[in-house]
N, C-alpha and C positions, 0 to 999 in steps of 0.2 A: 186233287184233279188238276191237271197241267193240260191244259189245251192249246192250241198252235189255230190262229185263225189267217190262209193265206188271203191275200188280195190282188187283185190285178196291179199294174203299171202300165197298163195301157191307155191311152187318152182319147185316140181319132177313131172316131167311126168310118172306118172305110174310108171311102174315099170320097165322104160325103162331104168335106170341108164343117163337118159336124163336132162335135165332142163328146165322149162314154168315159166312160171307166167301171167302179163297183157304182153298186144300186142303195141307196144309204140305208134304208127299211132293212135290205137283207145283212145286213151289216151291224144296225143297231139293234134290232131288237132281240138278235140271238147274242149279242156284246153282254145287256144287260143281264140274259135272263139267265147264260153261263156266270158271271160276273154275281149275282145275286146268289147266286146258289151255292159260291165259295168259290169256283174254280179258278185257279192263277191262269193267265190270258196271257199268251205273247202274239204278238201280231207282225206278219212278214209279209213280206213285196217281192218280185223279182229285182227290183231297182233299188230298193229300203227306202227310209224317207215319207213324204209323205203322197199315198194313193191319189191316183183322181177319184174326183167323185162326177159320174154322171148326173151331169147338172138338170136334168131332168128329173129325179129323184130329191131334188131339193126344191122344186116349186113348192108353191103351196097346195096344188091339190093330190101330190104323192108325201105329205106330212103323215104321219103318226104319230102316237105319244111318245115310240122309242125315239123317233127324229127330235122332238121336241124335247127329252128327255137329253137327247146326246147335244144340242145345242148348246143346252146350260151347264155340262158336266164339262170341267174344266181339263181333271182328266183323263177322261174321255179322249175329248180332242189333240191335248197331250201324245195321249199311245200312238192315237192314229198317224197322228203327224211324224211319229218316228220309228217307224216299223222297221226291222231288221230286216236284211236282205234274206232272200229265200234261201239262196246257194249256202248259207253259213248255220244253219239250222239241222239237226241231227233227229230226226223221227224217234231215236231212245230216251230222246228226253221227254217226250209227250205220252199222254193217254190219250190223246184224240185227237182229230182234226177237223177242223169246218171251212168250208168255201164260201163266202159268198158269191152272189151272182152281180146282173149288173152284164153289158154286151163284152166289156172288158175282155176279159177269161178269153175268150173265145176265141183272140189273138195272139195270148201273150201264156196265160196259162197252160191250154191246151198242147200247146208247143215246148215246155220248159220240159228241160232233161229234168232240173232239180222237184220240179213239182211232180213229174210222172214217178222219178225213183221215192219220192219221199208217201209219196200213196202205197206204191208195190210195200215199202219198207212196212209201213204201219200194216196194211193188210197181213203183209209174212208175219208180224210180230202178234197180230189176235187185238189188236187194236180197230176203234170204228173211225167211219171217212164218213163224213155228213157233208151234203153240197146242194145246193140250190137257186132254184128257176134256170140262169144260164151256166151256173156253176159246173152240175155236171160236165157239161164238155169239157169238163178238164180229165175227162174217164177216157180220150177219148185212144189214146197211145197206151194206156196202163193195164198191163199183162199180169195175169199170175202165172204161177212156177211153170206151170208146162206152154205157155204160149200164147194160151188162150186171150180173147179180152174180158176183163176182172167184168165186167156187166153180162157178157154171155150166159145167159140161164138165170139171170135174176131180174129179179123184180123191183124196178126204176120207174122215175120220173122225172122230168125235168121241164121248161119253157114247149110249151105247147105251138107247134107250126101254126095254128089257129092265133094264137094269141101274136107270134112273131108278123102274122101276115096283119094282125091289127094294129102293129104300132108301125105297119108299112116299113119295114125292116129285112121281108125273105130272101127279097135279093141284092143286100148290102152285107149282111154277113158271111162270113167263113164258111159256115156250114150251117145245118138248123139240129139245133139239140136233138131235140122226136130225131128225127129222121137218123142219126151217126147213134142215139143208145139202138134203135131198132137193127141197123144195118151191124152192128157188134154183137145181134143175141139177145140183147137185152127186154125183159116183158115186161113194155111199156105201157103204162097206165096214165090215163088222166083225168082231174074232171073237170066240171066247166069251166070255160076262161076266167081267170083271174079270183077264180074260187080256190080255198086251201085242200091241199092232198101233200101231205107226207105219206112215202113210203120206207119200210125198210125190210131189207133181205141179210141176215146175218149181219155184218160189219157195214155193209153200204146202206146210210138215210140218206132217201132225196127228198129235195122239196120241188114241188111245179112253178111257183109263181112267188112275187112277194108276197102275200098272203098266207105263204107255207114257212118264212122265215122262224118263225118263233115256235110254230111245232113241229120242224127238225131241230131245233135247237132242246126242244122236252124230251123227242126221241130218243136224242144223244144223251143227254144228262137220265134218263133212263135206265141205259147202256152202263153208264158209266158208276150210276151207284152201286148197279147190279156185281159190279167187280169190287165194290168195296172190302 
């Protein structure tokens, strides 16, 4: 199993004189449980290098065992710190791919030629795209063959406008996840704030929230023994 886990290269929140990037929960705990399971992990950036990490996700009271776990793995820290650029990465080399979230994405992913071809790529090939809490909005330019947007008629989740208006956020960002999978088609589901909800629709796992990290991350590994 050859997985591709991209990340953001984004750092400023808006124009909030603030700082984001990925979200370290949705980051570690699907690292590990891919990584545990056997699967080879390459890890890419628009930038390469090493990600920001939204420094919020590294207080102590957004800690988990994966955070605490990825602190003391040497490396761990190692991979992350030298992620390959995005642009240089070929979707035939992978069986899957995972998003983390984190407000990142939302600037930088969303927008990338390479990250919108390299989803189309893996979808055309019958390969699965797993993405989560703000990840999905990286769905949010990616088409299949005839036009369509790849979430139209399926069954999605992502960061819940509920949840975005709680960390006082709706009107800093780009766009609001809910609101661009619905406005594309998409049958959007969610449940309480900051409660776990993976979905999946054929090839597309989302997660809602950090809390969904680790089982989109089982959905996928799921997925992927099943093509053993």
């Amino acid at each position: 199993m050859k997985v591709l886990i991209v990340l953001t290269s984004h750092a400023e929140l808006g124009n909030t004189g603030k700082k984001t990037g990925f979200w370290l929960e949705e980051f570690a705990a699907p690292y590990f449980a891919l990584r545990d399971a056997g699967a080879t992990l390459t890890l890419a950036s628009p930038k390469g290098g090493q990600p920001p990490l939204d420094p919020k996700s590294d207080e102590p009271s957004a800690q988990t065992d994966a955070t605490r776990r990825f602190a003391a793995d040497a490396d761990a820290r190692a991979a992350l710190a030298n992620t390959v650029r995005l642009a240089d990465v070929k979707a035939d080399d992978f069986d899957a791919v995972f998003y983390p979230g984190g407000h990142g994405p939302l600037w930088d992913l969303a927008e990338d030629p390479a990250s919108i071809a390299l989803i189309e790529r893996m979808i055309e090939a019958g390969k699965p795209v797993a993405a989560v809490c703000h990840a999905p909005g990286v769905l949010r330019h990616v088409k299949v063959a005839d036009g369509r947007p790849l979430v139209d008629g399926k069954s999605v989740t992502g960061f819940a406008n509920s949840e975005e208006a709680a960390v006082g956020l709706t009107d800093v960002v780009p766009f609001l996840v809910e609101d661009m999978l619905k406005t594309s088609g998409g049958r959007y589901t969610k449940a309480a704030d900051w409660q776990s909800h993976a979905v999946v629709d054929g090839l597309l796992i989302t997660g809602q929230n950090p809390a969904s990290s680790e089982p989109v991350a089982e959905a996928l590994l799921k997925q992927l023994r099943g093509r053993a």
